[in-house]
C-alpha positions as CSV (number, residue, x, y, z in Angstrom):
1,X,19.9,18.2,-11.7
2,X,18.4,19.0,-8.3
3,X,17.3,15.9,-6.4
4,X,13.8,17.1,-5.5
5,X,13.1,17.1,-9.4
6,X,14.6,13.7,-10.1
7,X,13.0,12.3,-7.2
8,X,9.6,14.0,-8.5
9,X,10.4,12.7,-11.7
10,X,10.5,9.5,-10.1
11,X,7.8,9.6,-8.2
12,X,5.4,10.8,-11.5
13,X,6.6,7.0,-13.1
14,X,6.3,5.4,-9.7
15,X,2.2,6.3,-10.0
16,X,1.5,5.5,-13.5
17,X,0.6,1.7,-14.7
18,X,2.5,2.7,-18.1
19,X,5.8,3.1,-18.1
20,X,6.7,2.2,-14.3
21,X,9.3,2.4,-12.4
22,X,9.7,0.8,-9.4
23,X,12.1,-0.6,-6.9
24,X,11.4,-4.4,-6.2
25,X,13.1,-4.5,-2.2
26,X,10.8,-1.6,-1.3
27,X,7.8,-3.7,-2.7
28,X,7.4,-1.1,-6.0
29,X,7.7,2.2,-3.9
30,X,10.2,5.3,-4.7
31,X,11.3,6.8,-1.8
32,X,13.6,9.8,-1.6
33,X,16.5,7.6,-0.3
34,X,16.3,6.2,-3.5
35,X,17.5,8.9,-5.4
36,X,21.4,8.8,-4.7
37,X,21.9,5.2,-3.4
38,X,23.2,2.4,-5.5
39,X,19.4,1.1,-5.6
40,X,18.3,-1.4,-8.3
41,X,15.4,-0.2,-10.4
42,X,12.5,-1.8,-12.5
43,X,11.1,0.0,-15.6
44,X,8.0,-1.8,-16.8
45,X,6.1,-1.1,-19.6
46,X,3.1,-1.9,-17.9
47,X,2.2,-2.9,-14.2
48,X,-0.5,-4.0,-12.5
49,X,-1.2,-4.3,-8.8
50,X,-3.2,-6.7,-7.7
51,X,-3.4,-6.2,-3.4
52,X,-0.1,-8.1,-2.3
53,X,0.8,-9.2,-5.4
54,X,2.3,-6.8,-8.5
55,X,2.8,-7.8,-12.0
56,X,5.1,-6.3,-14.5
57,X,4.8,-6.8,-18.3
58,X,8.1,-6.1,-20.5
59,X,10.3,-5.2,-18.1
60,X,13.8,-5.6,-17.2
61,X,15.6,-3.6,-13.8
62,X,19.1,-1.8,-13.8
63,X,21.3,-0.2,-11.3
64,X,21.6,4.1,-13.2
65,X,24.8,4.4,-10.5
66,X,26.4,1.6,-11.1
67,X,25.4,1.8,-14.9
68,X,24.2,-2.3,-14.9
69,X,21.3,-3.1,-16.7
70,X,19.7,-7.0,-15.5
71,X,18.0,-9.3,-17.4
72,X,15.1,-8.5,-19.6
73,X,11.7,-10.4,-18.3
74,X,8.4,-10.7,-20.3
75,X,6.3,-11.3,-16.9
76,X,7.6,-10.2,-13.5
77,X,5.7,-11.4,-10.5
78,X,7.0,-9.6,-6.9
79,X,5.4,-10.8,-4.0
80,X,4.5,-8.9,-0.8
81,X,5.1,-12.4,1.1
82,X,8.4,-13.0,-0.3
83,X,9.7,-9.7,0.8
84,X,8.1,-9.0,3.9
85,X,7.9,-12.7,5.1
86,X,6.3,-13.7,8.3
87,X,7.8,-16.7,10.3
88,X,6.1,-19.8,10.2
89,X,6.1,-21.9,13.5
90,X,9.0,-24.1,12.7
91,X,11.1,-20.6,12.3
92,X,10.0,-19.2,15.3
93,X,10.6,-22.4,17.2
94,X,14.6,-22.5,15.6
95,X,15.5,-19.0,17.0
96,X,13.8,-19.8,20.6
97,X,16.1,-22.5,20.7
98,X,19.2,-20.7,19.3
99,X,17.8,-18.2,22.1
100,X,17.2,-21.1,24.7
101,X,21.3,-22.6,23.9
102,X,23.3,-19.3,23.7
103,X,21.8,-17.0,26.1
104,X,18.5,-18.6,28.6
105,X,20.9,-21.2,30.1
106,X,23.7,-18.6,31.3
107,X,21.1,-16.9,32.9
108,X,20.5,-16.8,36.7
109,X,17.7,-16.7,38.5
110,X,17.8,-12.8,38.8
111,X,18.6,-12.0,35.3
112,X,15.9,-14.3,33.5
113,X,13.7,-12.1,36.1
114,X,14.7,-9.2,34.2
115,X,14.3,-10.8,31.0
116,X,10.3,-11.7,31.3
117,X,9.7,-8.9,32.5
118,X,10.7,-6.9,29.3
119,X,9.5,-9.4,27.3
120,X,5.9,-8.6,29.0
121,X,6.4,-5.0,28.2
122,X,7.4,-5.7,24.4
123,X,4.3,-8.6,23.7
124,X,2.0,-5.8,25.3
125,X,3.5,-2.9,23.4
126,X,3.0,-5.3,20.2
127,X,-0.9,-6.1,21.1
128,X,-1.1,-2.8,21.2
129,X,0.7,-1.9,18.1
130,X,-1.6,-4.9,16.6
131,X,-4.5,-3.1,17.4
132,X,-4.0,0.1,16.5
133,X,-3.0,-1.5,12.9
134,X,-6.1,-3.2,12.8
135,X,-8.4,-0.1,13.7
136,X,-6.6,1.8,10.3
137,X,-7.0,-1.2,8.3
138,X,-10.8,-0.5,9.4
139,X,-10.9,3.1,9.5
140,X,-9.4,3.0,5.9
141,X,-12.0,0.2,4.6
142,X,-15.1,2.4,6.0
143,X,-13.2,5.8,4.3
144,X,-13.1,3.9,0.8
145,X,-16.7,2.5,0.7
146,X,-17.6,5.9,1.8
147,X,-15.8,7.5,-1.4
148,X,-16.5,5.2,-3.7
149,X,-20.1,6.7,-3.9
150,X,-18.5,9.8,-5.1
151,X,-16.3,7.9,-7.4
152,X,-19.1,5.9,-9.1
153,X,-20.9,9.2,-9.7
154,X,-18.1,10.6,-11.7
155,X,-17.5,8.1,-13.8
156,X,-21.2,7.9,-14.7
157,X,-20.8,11.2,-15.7
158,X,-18.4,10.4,-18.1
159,X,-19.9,8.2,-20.0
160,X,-21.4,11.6,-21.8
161,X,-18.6,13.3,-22.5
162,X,-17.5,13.6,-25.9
163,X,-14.3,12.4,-27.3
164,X,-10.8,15.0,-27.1
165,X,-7.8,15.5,-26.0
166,X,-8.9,16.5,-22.3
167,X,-11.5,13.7,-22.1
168,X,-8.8,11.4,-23.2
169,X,-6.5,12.8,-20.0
170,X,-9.3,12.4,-17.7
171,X,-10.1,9.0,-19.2
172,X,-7.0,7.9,-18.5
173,X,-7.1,9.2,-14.9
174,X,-10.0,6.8,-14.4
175,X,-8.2,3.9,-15.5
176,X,-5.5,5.0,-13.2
177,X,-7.6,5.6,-10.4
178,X,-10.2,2.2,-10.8
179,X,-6.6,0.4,-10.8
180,X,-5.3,1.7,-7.8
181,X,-9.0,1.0,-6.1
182,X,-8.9,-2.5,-6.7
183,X,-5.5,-3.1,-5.5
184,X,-6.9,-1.1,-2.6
185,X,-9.5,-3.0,-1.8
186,X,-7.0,-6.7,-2.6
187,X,-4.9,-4.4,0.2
188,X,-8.2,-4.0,2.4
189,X,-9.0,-8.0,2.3
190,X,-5.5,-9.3,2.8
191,X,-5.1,-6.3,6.0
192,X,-8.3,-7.2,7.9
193,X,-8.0,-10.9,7.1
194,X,-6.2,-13.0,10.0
195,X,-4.9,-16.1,9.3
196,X,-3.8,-17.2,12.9
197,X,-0.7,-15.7,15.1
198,X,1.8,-17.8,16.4
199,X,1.7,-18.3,20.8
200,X,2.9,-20.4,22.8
201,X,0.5,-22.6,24.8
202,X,-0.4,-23.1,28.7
203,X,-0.1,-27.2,27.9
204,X,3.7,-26.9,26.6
205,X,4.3,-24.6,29.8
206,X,2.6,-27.2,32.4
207,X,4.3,-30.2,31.2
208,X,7.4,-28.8,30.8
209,X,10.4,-29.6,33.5
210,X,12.7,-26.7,32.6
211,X,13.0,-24.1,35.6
212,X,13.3,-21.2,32.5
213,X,10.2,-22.7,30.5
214,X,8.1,-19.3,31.2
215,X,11.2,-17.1,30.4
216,X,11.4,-18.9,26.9
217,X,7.5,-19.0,26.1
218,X,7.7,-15.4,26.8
219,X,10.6,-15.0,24.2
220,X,8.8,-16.8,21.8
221,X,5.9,-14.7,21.6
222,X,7.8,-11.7,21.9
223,X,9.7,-13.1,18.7
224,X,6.2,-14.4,17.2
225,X,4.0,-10.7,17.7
226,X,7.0,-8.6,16.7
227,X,7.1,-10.5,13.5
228,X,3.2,-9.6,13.2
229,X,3.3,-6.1,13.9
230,X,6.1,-6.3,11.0
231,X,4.0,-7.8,8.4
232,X,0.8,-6.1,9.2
233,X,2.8,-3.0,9.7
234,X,4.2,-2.9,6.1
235,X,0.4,-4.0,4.9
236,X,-1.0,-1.1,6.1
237,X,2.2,1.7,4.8
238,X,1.0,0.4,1.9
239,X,-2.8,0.7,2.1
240,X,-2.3,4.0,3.2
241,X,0.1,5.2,0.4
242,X,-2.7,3.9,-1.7
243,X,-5.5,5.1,0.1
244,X,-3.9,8.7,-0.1
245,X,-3.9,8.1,-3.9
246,X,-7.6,6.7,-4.8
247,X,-8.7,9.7,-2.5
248,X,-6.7,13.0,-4.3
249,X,-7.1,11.1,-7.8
250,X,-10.8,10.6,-7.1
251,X,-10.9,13.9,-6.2
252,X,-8.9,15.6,-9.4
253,X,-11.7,13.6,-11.3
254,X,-14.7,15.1,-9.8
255,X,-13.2,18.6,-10.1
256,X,-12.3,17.9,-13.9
257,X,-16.2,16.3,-14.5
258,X,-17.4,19.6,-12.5
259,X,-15.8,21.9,-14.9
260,X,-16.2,20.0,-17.9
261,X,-19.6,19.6,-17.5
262,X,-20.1,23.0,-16.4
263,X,-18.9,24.3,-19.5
264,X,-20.9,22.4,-21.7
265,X,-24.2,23.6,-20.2
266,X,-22.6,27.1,-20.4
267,X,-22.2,26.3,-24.5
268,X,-25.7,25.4,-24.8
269,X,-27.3,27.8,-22.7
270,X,-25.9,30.3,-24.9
271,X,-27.5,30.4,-27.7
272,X,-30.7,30.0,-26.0
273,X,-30.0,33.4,-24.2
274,X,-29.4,34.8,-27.6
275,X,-32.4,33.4,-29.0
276,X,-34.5,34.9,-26.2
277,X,-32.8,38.2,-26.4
278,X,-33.7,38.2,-30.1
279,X,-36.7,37.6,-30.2
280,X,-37.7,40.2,-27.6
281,X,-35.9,42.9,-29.8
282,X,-38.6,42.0,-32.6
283,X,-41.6,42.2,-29.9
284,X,-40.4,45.8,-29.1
285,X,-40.3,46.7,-32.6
């Protein structure tokens, strides 16, 4: 079979909260590299997303390639955290020193030159990178709220429509779609949220005795904001895979309300326009 079908195929159970398959190192999402690596796989019969936490009910993961199935699991909880971890303190402080031990004190004069002055380069390319993260996660949050308005109309609408097949489909698009907003908006929170980043301080650097101590406070934040712009980075590929899907569900749902309502009215303004034609036959008689 063709790749681009499987991996559509995929991609159609990747989006739906029944019957979902996902890949738990990616943090749920298919890509296409997925379709002809040796990837392991979750099928769930139900999943819920809940920001930067996912939870999948009767569920068990398998490798098709390899043809291994894993254990079967009740309740699966992945975590964003646990994948895409940022470095507490104590971590950042370890690989300074590994830094500080293996390379800083084989370093001349000259060449820890050279060294902070990249590192000043990479902290202020990752500011930057920082910032521009934090304008989407903001760009995104005011693009949403906006929507929503639209949203909220269309399910009002809804609530009139009478029970069928196609009302069922577009029912079922709405629970789709309210799902997917609220782990956007979980998303939203945990993007434009900050905890605290990790710096070195001016009191450390002043008290110090170490002829390098500015070459290794510059490595540890270079180490520190590049593990930022990581996390942050992956929060917002995220937020906007799931922006992109609130907006063209949203939108399939207006479109389907439009037409659906449209042809109602068109049924009962037609037998009014018969009545009316009818009875002005008799007049002219």
């Amino acid at each position: 079979m063709n790749k681009n079908i499987i991996f559509r195929i995929m991609q159609f159970f990747n989006s739906t909260p029944m019957l979902h398959l996902s890949v738990d190192n990616n943090f749920d999402t298919v890509t296409r590299s997925h379709v002809s690596t040796k990837n392991r796989f979750r099928l769930s019969l139900v999943a819920l997303n809940f920001g930067t936490l996912k939870l999948y009910i009767f569920t068990f993961s398998a490798i098709p390639i390899a043809r291994k199935i894993g254990c079967f699991n009740f309740f699966y909880l992945l975590d964003f955290d646990k994948i895409q971890q940022r470095k507490n303190c104590n971590e950042i402080n370890t690989i300074t020193e590994e830094y500080e031990k293996n390379t800083l004190n084989n370093l001349n004069p000259d060449e820890r030159s050279r060294q902070e002055e990249f590192f000043k380069i990479r902290i202020s390319e990752n500011n930057d990178s920082l910032s521009n993260i934090f304008d989407k996660a903001n760009y995104y949050t005011t693009v949403i709220l906006a929507f929503s308005a639209a949203l909220v109309y269309a399910y009002s609408k809804l609530i009139e429509l009478q029970l069928n097949i196609t009302t069922l489909l577009i029912f079922y698009l709405v629970l789709i779609n309210m799902l997917d907003l609220l782990d956007l908006i979980l998303l939203l929170r945990r993007s434009v949220s900050v905890s605290g980043f990790h710096r070195s301080s001016f009191k450390s650097l002043r008290t110090s005795k170490e002829e390098y101590a500015l070459t290794k406070s510059l490595y540890f934040d270079f180490v520190a904001s590049s593990n930022d712009v990581q996390y942050y980075a992956g929060l917002t590929i995220n937020t906007e895979m799931r922006s992109f899907r609130v907006i063209l569900i949203g939108f399939i749902l207006l479109i389907c309300t439009t037409i659906k309502f449209n042809h109602i009215e068109t049924k009962q303004d037609s037998p009014l326009l018969y009545l009316q034609s009818y009875t002005s036959l008799d007049k002219n008689r």
